[in-house]
C-alpha positions in Angstrom: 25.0 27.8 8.0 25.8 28.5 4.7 25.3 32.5 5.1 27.6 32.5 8.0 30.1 30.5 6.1 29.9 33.1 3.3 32.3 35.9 4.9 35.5 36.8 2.8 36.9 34.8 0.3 33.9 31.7 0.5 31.7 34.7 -0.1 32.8 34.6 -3.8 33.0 31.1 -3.7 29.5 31.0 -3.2 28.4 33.8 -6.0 30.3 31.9 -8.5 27.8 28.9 -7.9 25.2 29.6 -10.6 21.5 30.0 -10.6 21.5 27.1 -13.5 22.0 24.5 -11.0 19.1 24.7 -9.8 17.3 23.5 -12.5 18.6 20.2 -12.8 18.5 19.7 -9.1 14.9 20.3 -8.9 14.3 17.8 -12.0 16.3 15.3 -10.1 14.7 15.4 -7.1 11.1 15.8 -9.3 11.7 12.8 -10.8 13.4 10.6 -7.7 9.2 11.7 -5.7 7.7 10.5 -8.9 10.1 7.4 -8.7 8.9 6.8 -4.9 5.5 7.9 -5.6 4.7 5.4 -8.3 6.2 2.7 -6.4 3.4 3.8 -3.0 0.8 3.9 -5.4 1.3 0.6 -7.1 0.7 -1.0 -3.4 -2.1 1.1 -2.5 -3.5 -0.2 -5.8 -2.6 -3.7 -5.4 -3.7 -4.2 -2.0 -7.3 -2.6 -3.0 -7.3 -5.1 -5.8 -6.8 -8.2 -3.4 -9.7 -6.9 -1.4 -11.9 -6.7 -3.9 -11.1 -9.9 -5.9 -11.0 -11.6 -2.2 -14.3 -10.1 -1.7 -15.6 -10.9 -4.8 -14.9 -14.6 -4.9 -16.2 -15.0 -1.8 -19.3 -13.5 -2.6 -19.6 -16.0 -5.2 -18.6 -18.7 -2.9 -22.4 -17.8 -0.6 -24.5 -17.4 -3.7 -23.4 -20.8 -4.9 -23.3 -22.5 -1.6 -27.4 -21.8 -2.2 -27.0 -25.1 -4.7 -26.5 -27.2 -1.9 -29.2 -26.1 0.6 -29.5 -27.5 4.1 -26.6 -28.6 6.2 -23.6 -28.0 3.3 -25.0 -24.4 2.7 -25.0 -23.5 6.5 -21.8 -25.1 7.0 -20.0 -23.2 3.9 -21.9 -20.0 5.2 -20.6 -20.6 8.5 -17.1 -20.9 7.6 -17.4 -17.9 5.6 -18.3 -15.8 8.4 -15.6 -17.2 10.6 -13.0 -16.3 7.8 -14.2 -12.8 7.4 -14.6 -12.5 11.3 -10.8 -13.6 11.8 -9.8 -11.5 8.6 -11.2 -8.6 10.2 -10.3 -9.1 13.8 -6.9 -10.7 13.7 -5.2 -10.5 10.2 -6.0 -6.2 9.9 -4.3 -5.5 12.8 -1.1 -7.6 12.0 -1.0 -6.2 8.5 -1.0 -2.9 9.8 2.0 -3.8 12.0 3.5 -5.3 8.8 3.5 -8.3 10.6 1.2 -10.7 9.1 2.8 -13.9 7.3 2.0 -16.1 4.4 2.8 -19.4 7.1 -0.1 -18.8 8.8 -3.0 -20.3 6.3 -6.7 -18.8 6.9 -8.1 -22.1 8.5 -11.8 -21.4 8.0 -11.0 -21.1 3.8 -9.1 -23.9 4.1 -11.6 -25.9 5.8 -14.0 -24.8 3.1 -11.9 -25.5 0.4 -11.7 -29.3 1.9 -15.6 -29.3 2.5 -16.4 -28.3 -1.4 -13.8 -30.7 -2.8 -16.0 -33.5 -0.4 -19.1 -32.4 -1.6 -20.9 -35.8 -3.9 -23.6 -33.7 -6.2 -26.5 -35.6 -7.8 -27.2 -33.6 -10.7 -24.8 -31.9 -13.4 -26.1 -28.3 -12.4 -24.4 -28.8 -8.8 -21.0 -30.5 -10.6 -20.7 -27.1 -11.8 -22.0 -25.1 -8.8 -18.9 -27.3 -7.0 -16.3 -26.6 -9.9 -17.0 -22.7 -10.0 -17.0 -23.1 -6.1 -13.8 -25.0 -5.9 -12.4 -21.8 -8.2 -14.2 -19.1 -6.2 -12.3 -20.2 -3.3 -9.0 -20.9 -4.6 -9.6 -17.4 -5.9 -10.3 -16.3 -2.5 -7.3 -17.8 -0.9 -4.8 -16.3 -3.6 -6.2 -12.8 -3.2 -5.3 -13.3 0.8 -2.1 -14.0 0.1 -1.7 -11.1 -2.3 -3.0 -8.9 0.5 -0.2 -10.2 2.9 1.9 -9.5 0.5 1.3 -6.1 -0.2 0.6 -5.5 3.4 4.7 -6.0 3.4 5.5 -3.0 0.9 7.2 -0.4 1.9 9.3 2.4 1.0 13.0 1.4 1.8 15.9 3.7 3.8 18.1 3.9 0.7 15.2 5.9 -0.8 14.0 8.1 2.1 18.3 8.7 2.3 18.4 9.0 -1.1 15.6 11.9 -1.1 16.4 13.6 1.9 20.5 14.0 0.5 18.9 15.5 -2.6 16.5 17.7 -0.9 19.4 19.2 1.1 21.6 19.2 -1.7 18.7 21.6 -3.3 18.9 23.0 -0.5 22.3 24.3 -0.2 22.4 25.8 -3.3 19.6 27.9 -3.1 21.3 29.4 -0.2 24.7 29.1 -2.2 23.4 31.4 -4.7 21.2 33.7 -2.8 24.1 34.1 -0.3 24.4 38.2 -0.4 20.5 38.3 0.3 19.2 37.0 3.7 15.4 37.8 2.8 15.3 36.5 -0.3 17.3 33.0 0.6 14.9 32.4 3.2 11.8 33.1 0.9 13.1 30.5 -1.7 14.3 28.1 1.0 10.9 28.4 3.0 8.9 27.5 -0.9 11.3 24.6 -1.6 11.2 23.4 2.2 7.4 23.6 1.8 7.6 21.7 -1.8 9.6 18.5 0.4 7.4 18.7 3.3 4.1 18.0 1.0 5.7 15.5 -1.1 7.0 13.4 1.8 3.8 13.5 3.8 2.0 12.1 0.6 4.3 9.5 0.2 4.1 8.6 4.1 0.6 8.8 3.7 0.2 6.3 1.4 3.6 4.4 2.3 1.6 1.6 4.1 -1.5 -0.1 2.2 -2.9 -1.1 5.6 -1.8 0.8 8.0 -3.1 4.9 8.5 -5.8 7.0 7.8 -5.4 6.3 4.0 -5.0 2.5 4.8 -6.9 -0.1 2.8 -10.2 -1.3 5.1 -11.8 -4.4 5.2 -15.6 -2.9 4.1 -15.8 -4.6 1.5 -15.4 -8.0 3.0 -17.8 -7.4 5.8 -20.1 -6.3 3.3 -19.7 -10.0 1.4 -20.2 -11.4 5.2 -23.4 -13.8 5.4 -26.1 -13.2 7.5 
């Protein structure tokens, strides 16, 4: 567009833009991906790091429940399972769909949380197996609802608009000043095209913790499962 507008007087117009602009135009739009980037990131991290505490304490929750063997150690184990099992099959699917919700509780911690506070022990080595229970799993039920709420993140429209208005800007006045050379517009258009391509299927890549190829999986939480 911009070479077909440059025919007679425009055409000066459009030498007199200088090559310095580019410059600060790249830096701006440099640092506005770095801005977007380091926001995607931060989620990707965060999410992984509710995983793995959620994991974690629950992990602890089955090696202490072994303080309490017979019935209240199959029963904790049980609910365990039935929280990872419903984790896996129910709440992955709606955080991919960005649809999960802190409302809904996770019924089978819950029901272990109740169990553990219910638990009378008979000897000061299981008062503390109960306390550092109790903990695990309140551990375990924060780290769900830091998953949910990461599972929410996104990058907002006023930043993809924001990115794609500076790209074109960036755009334009490469053309702008390579206006009285067709090959050599297109070759620096095509490299800066390329440059925006990359850097916005990295940030969609990584724009959902949950959701994608890159999405956060729940391995690590079937690997805590109980047998």
């Amino acid at each position: 567009m911009v070479l077909a507008l440059a025919r007679g007087e425009r055409a000066s117009w459009f030498k007199g833009v200088s090559p310095a602009i580019l410059s600060p135009l790249g830096i701006i739009f440099g640092l506005m991906v770095v801005f977007i980037a380091a926001q995607v990131w931060s989620d990707i991290d965060r999410a992984q790091a509710a995983v793995n505490r959620e994991a974690s304490a629950i992990r602890t929750v089955v090696l202490l429940a072994a303080s309490f063997p017979g019935e209240p150690e199959a029963r904790i184990r049980n609910l365990i399972r039935r929280h990872i099992d419903e984790a896996v099959s129910a709440e992955w699917p709606s955080m991919a769909k960005q649809s999960a919700s802190l409302k809904v509780v996770a019924p089978a911690l819950s029901e272990a949380l109740r169990f553990a506070l219910a638990l009378e022990p008979q000897s000061e080595s299981r008062m503390v197996a109960q306390r550092e229970m109790v903990t695990a799993l309140e551990n375990a039920m924060d780290a769900r609802r830091q998953r949910i709420i990461a599972s929410r993140s996104s990058v907002n429209w006023i930043k993809w608009s924001c990115l794609s208005a500076q790209a074109a800007c960036m755009l334009i006045a490469i053309a702008m000043v390579h206006c009285d050379n067709r090959g050599a517009a297109a070759i620096a258009m095509g490299i800066f095209a390329t440059g925006v391509a990359v850097s916005a299927l990295l940030i969609l890549a990584h724009d959902r913790p949950f959701s994608g190829y890159i999405a956060v999986k729940p391995d690590l939480l079937q690997q805590a499962r109980p047998e």
